[in-house]
C-alpha positions as CSV (number, residue, x, y, z in Angstrom):
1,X,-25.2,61.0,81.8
2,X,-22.1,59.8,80.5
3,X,-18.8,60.7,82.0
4,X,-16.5,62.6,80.3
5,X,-13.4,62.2,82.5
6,X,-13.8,58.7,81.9
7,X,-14.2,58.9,78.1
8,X,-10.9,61.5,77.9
9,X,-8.7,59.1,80.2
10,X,-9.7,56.3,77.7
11,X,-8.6,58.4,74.7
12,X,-5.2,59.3,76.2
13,X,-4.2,56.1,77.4
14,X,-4.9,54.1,74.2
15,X,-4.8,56.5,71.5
16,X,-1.5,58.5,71.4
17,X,0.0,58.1,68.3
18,X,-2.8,59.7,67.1
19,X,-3.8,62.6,69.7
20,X,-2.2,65.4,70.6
21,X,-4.4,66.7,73.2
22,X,-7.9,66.1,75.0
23,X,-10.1,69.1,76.3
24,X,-13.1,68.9,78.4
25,X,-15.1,71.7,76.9
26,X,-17.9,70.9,79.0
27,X,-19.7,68.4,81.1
28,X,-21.1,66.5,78.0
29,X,-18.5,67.6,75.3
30,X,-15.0,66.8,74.4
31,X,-12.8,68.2,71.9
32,X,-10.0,65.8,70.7
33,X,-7.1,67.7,68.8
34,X,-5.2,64.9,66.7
35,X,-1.9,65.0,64.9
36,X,-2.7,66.4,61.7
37,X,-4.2,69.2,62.6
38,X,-7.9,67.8,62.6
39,X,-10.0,67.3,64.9
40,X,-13.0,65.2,66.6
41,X,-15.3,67.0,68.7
42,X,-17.4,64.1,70.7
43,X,-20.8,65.5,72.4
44,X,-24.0,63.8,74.2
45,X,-27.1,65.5,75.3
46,X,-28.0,67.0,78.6
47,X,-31.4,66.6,77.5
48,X,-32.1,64.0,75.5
49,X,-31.3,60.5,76.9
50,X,-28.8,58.8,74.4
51,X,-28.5,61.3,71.7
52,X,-24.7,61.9,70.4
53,X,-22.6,62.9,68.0
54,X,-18.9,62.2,66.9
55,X,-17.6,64.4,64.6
56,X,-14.1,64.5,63.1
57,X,-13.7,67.7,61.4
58,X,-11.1,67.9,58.5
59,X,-12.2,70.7,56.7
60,X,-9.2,72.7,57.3
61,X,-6.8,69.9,55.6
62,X,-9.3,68.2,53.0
63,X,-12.7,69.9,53.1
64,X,-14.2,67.1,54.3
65,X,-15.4,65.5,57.6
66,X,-16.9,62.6,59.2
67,X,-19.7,62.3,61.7
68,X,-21.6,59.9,63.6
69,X,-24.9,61.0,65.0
70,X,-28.1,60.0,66.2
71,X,-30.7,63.4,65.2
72,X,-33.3,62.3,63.9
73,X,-33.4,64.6,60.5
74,X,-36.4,63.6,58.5
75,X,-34.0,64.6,55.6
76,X,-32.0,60.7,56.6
77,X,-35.3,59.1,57.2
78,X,-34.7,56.5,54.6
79,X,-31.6,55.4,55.9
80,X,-31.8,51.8,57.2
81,X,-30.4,52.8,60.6
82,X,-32.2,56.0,60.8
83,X,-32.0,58.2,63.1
84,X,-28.2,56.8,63.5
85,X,-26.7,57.7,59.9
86,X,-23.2,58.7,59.4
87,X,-21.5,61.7,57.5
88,X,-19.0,60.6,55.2
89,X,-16.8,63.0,54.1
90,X,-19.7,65.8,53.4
91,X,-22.7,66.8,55.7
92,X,-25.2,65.6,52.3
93,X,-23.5,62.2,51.8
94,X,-25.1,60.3,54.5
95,X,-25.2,56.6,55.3
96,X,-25.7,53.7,57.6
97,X,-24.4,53.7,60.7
98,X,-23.4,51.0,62.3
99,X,-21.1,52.5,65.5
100,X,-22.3,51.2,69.3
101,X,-25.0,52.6,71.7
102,X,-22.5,52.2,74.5
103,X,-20.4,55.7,74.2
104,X,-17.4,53.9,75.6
105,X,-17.0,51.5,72.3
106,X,-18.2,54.2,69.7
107,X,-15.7,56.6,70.8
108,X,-13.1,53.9,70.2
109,X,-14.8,52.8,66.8
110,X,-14.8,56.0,66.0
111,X,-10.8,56.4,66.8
112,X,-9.9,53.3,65.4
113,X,-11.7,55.0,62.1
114,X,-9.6,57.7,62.2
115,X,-6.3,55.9,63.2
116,X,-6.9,54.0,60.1
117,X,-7.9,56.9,57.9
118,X,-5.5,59.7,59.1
119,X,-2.8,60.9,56.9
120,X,0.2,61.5,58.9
């Protein structure tokens, strides 16, 4: 199981030009307000060994959002990193995805994504 604490201390300490606030929401899910009003919830399964998702919701500033996930919808099948595929910008325009297995490094990828991205 990975360890939450571990993954919020990480985002405060190297991400706070761009975060505002980190909540524990529970044992396997984060919440990650950011400074323009958007947001990234992070989440792994209790159940399933290895299955995430990081999802930065901007639907409130742009309509659109950005996710990260590993379900294996036979709707992304044909994606060449299926089940991983990523969102971009709307839940039906789905791609490769190419963020890390170790939660630690996608949940930086994933930041580094949005530092670069965010409109401030």
């Amino acid at each position: 199981m990975v360890n939450v604490l571990e993954i919020q201390n990480l985002i405060e300490n190297n991400y706070p030009e761009i975060v505002s606030r980190v909540d524990v929401v529970h044992s396997n899910q984060l919440r990650v307000y950011l400074i323009d009003s958007s947001y990234l919830d992070i989440w792994f399964s209790l159940k399933l060994l290895n299955r995430y998702s990081y999802h930065w919701e901007r639907k409130n500033i742009d309509g659109t959002i950005y996710r990260h996930d590993n379900a294996p919808h036979l709707k992304w099948k044909n994606i060449l990193t299926f089940p991983k595929h990523f969102h971009n910008k709307t839940e039906d325009n789905v791609e490769e995805s190419h963020i890390s297995d170790i939660p630690q490094k996608a949940v930086k990828e994933m930041l580094n994504f949005i530092k670069n991205n965010i409109k401030r």
